[in-house]
C-alpha positions as a Python dict, from the first residue, in 0.01 Angstrom:
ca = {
    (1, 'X'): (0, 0, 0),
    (2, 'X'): (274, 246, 103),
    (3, 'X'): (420, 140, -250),
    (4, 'X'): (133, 222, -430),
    (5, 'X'): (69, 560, -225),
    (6, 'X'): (426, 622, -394),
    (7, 'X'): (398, 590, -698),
    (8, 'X'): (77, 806, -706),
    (9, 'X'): (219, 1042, -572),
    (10, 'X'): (543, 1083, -778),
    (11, 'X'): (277, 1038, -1097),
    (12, 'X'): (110, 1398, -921),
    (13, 'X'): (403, 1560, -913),
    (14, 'X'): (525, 1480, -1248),
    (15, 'X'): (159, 1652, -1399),
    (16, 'X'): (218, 1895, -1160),
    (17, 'X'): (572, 2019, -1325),
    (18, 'X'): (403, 1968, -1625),
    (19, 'X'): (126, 2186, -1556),
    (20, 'X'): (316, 2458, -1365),
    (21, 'X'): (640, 2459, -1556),
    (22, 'X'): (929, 2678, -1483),
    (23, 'X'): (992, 2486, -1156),
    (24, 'X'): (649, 2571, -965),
    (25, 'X'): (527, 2245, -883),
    (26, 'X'): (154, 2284, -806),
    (27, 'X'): (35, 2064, -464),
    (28, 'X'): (-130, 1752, -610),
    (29, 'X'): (-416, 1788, -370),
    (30, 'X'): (-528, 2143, -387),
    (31, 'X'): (-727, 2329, -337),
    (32, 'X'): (-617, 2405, -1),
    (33, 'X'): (-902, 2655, 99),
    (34, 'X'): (-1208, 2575, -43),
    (35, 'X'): (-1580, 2769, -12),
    (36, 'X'): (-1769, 2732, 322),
    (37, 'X'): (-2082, 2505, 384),
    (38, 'X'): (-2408, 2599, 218),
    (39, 'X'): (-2550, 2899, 377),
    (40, 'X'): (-2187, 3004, 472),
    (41, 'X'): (-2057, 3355, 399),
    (42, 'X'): (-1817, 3226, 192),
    (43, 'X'): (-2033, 2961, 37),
    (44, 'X'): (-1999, 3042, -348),
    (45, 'X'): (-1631, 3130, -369),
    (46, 'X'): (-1298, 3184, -172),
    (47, 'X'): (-1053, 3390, -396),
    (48, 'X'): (-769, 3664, -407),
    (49, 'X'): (-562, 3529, -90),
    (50, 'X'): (-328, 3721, 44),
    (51, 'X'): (-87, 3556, 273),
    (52, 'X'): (242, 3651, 581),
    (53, 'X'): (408, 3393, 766),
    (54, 'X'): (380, 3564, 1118),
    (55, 'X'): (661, 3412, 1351),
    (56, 'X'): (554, 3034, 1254),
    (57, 'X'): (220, 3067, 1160),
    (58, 'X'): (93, 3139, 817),
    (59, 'X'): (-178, 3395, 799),
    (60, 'X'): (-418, 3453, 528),
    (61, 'X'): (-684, 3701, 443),
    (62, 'X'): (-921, 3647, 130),
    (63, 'X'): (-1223, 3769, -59),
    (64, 'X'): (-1538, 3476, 40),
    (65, 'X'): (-1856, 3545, -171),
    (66, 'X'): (-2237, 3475, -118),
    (67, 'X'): (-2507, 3561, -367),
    (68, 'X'): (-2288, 3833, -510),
    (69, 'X'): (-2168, 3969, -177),
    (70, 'X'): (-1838, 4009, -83),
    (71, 'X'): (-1675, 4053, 231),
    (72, 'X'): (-1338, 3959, 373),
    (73, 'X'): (-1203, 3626, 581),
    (74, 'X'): (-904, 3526, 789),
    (75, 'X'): (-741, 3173, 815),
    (76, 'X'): (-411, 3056, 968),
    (77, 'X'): (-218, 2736, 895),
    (78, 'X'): (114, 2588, 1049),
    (79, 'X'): (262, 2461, 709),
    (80, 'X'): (50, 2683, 448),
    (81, 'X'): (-128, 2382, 326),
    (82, 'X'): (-404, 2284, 616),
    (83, 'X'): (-614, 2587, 709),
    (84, 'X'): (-867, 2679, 1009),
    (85, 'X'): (-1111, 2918, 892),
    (86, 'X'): (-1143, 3176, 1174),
    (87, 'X'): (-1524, 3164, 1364),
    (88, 'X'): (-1552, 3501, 1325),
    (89, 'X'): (-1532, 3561, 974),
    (90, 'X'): (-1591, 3782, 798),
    (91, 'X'): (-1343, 4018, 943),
    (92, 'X'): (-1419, 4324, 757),
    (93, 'X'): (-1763, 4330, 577),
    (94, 'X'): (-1925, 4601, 327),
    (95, 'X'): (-2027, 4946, 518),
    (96, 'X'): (-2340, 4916, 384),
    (97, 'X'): (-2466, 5284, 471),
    (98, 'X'): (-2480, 5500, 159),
    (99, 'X'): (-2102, 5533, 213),
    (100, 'X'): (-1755, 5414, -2),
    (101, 'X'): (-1780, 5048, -65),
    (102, 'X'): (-2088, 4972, 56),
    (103, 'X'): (-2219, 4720, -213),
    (104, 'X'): (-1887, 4503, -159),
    (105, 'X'): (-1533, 4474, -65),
    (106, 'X'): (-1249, 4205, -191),
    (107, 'X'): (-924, 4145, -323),
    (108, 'X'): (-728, 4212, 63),
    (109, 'X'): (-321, 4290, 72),
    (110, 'X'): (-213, 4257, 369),
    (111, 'X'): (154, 4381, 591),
    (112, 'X'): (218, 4334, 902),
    (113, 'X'): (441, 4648, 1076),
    (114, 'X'): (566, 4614, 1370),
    (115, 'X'): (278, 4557, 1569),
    (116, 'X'): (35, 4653, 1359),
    (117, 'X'): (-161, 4463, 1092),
    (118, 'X'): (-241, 4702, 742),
    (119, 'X'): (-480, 4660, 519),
    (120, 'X'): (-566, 4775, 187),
    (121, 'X'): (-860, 4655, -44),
    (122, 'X'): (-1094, 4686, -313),
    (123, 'X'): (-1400, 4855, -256),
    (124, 'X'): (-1735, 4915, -476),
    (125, 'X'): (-2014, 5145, -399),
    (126, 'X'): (-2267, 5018, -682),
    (127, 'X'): (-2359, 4699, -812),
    (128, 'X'): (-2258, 4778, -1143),
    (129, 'X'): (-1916, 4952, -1012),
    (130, 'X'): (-1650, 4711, -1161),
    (131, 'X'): (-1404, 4943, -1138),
    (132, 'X'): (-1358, 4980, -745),
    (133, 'X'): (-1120, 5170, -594),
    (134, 'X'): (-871, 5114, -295),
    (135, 'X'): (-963, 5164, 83),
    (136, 'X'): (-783, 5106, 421),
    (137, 'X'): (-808, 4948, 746),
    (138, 'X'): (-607, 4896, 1036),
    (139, 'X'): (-581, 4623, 1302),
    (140, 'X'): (-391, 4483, 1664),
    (141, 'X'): (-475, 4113, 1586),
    (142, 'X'): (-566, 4041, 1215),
    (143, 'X'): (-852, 3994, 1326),
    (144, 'X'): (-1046, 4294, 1444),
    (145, 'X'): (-1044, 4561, 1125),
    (146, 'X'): (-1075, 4977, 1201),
    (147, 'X'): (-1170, 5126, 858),
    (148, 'X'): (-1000, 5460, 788),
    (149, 'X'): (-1249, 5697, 826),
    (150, 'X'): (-1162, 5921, 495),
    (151, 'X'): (-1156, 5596, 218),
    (152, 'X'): (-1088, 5570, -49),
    (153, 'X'): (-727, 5622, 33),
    (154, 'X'): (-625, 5557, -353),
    (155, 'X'): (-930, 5656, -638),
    (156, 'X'): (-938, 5634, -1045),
    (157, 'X'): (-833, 5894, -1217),
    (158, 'X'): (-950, 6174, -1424),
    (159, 'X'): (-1163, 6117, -1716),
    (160, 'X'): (-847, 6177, -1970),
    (161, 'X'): (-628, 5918, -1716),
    (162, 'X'): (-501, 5542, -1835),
    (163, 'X'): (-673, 5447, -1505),
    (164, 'X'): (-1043, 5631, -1556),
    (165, 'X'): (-1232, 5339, -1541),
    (166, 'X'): (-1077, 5202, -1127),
    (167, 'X'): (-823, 5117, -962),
    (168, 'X'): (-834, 4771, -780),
    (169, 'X'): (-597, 4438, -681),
    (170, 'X'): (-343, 4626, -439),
    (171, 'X'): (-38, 4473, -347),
    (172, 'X'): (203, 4694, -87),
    (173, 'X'): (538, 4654, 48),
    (174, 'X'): (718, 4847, 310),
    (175, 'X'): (1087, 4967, 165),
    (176, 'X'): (1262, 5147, 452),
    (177, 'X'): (1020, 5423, 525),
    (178, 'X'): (830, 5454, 214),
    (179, 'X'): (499, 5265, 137),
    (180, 'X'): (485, 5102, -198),
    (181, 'X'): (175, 4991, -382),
    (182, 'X'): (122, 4846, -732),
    (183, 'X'): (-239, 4832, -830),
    (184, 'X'): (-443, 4727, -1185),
    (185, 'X'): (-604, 5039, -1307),
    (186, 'X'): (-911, 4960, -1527),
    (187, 'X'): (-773, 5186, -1864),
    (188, 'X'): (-1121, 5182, -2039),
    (189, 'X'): (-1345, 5496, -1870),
    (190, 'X'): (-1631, 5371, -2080),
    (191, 'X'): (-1674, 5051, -1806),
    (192, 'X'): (-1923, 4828, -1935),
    (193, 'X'): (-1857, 4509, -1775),
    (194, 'X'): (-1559, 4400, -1588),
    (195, 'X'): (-1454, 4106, -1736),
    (196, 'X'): (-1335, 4253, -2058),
    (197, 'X'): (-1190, 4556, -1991),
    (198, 'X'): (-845, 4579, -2071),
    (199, 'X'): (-590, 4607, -1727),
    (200, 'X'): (-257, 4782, -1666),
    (201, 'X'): (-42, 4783, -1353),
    (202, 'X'): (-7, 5148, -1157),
    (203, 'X'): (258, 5240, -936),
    (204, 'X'): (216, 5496, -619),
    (205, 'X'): (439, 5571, -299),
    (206, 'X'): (303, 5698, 62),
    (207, 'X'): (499, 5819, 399),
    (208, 'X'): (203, 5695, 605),
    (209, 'X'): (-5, 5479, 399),
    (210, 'X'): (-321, 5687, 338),
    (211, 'X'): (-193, 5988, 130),
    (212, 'X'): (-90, 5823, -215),
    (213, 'X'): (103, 5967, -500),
    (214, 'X'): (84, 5787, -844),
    (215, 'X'): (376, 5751, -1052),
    (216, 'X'): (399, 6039, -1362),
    (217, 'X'): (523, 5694, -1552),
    (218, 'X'): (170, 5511, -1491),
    (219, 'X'): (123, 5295, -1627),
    (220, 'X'): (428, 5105, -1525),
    (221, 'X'): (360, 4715, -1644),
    (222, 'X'): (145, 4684, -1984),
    (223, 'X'): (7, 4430, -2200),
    (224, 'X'): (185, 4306, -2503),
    (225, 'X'): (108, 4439, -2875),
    (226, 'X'): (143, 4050, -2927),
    (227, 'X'): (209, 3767, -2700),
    (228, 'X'): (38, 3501, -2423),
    (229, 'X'): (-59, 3828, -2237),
    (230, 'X'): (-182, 4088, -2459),
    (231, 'X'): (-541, 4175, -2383),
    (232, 'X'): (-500, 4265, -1984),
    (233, 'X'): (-212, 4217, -1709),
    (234, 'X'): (-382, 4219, -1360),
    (235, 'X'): (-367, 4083, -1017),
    (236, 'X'): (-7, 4221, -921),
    (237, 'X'): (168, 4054, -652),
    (238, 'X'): (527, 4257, -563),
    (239, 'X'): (817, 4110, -314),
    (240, 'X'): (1143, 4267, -290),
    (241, 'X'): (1391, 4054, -260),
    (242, 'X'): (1733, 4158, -186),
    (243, 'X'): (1802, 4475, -396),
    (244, 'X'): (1535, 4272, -690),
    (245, 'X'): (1196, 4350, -724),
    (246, 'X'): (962, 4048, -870),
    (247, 'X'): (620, 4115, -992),
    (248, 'X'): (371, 3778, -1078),
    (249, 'X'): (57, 3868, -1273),
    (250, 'X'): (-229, 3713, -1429),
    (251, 'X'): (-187, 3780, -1825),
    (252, 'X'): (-444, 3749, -2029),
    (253, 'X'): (-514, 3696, -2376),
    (254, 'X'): (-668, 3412, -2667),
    (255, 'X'): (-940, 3424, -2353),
    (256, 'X'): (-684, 3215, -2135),
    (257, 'X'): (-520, 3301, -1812),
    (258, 'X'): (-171, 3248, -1704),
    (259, 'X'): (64, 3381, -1442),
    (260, 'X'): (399, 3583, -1599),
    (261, 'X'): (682, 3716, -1417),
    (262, 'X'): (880, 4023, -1427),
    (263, 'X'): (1184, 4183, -1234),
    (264, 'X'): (1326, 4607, -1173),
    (265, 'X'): (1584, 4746, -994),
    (266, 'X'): (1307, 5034, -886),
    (267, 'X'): (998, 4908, -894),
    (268, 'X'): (925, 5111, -1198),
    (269, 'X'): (1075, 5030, -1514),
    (270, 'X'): (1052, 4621, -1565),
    (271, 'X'): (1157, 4295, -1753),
    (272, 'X'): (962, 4021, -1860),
    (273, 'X'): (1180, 3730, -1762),
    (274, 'X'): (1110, 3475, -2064),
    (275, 'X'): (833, 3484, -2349),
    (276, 'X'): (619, 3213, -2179),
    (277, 'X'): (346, 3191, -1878),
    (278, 'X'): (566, 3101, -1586),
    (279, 'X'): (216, 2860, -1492),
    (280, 'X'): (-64, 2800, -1711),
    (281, 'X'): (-388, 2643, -1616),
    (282, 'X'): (-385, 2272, -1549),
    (283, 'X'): (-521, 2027, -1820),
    (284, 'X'): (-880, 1882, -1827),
    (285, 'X'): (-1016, 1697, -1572),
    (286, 'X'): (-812, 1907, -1310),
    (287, 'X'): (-936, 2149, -1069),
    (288, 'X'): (-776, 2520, -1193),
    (289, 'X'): (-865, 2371, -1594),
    (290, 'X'): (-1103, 2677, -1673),
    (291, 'X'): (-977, 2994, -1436),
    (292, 'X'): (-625, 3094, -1290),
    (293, 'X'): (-571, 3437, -1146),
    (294, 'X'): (-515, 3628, -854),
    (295, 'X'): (-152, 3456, -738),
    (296, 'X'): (-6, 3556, -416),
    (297, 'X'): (381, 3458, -354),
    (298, 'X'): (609, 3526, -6),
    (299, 'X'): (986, 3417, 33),
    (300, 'X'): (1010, 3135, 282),
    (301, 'X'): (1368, 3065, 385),
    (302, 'X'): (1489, 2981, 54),
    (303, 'X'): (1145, 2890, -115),
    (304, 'X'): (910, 3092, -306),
    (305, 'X'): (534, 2975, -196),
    (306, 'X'): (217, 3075, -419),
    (307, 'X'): (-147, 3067, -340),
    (308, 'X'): (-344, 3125, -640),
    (309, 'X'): (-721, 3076, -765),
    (310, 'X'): (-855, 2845, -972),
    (311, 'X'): (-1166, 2662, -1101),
    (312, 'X'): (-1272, 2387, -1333),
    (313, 'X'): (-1517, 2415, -1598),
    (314, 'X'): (-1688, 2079, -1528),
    (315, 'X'): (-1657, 2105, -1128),
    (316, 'X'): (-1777, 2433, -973),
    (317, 'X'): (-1739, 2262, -623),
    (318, 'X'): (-1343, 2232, -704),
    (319, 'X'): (-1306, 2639, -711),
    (320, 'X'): (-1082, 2769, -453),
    (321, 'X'): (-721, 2863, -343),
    (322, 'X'): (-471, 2608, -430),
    (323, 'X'): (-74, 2601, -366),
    (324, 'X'): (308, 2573, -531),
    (325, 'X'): (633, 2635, -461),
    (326, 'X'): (952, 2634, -599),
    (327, 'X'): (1300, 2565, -461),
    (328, 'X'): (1514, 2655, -713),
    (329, 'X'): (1691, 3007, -837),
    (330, 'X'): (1399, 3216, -964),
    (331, 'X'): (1533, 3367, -1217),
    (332, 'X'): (1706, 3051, -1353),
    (333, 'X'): (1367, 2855, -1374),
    (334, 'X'): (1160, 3170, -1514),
    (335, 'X'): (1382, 3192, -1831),
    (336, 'X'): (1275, 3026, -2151),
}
């Protein structure tokens, strides 16, 4: 039996490369968060982690959906793979008083510094706001969430802007004293409908994380003229590493979605590392066959660890977060 157990297993991880390829290798059992119970908060969808590792505990904060509501849940894990749902999810829920983001809130990033937990997110005041724009929150324990009281801390911009139609999918670092966000920006002002409006990645800088100034070189990361990724880039995720900044994204384009990777020296002007997805979506019959976006990666030791969304076309109950890593140079495995 033990045999057998074996072999499956190596035969997972083999698809897996194959699936993921340059060197993530996709855990053979995700997802590893799935949608709650029926009735649950979160009972249609768990998407857009965000993730720390906070002393040896590994702490993530997501978007869980109900009949088109939104609203924002905590987990923790010891190894990043098994996770408790907190019992008092949501954490941070829509205002719902004929303020900013009052129809729904999602897509979380998450710091923790020093003591204090920081959150940004995406916000929408309308049902048919697709756009969104970026609000903040603050909190002692991850767990209980003070909203600024003056959100939107980051909006679209002017009619005549590249991001007119929202700004939404935050991802911030802290580099020395200076905040650092990198955001999509919806560049169609004319928003009819989400899905299909083509994406960008912004770039702003803050002293305190409230007052935001965009970069006069917005839009900083852009789709391709040609290419796997050419109709939208979205769904940054930003580490700095060293003195190297890496950006993952979900491209999109031929109506597929795949993850890409990038690297600057200033978080500004960046370098596609390879002509190819760095993961694609897993074949058919697996659970992330249909949808892939929204990755999330941290540093661990010497290992890079992604959570990432997914769903299969033939299984709606396999949607959820799922889970790679890679062990290997990064920049070695991401060139083609």
């Amino acid at each position: 039996m033990k045999l057998v157990k074996f072999y499956i297993g190596m035969v997972f991880i083999v698809l897996s490369l194959a699936a993921s390829g340059c060197g993530w290798i996709k855990y053979p059992l995700n997802p590893v968060l799935r949608p709650g119970s029926v009735g649950s908060w979160d009972a249609d969808d768990v998407e857009h982690p965000t993730v720390i590792k906070d002393g040896e505990i590994y702490k993530m904060w997501y978007a869980g959906l109900k009949d088109e509501a939104e609203a924002i849940g905590y987990a923790t894990s010891t190894d990043g793979i098994s996770w408790v749902k907190d019992a008092s999810n949501p954490v941070l829920e829509a205002v719902q008083a004929e303020t900013w983001g009052d129809e729904k809130i999602s897509e979380p990033a998450v710091i923790k510094d020093g003591d204090i937990y920081k959150l940004w997110y995406t916000g929408f005041t309308e049902p048919g706001d697709f756009g969104g724009s970026i609000g903040y929150a603050t909190s002692t324990d991850g767990i209980n969430w003070i909203n600024y009281e003056r959100n939107p801390v980051l909006k679209a911009g002017e009619l005549d802007a590249w991001d007119a139609g929202g700004v939404r999918q935050p991802t911030v670092i802290k580099d020395g004293n200076t905040y650092k966000m990198w955001y999509a920006g919806v560049m169609d002002p004319d928003l009819t409908g989400g899905e299909d409006d083509p994406y960008a990645v912004g770039y702003a800088t803050s002293k305190d994380g409230i007052n935001w100034t965009k970069s006069t070189t917005n839009p900083v990361f852009e789709p391709l003229a040609a290419g796997w990724d050419s109709e939208a880039i979205c769904d940054p995720i930003v580490i700095k590493d060293d003195s190297t900044y890496r950006l993952w994204y979900c491209g999109i384009g031929a109506a597929k979605e795949a993850f890409g990777y990038a690297i600057s020296t200033d978080g500004i002007n960046w370098t596609r590392q390879g002509s190819k997805p760095v993961m694609t979506m897993g074949p058919v019959g697996t659970w992330d066959s249909s949808e892939l976006f929204a990755p999330h990666v941290i540093k661990d030791g010497d290992t890079y660890k992604m959570w990432y969304c997914g769903e299969a076309e033939t299984n709606i109950d396999s949607r959820g977060i799922g889970y790679a890593t890679m062990y290997d140079d990064v920049d070695l495995k991401f060139k083609s």
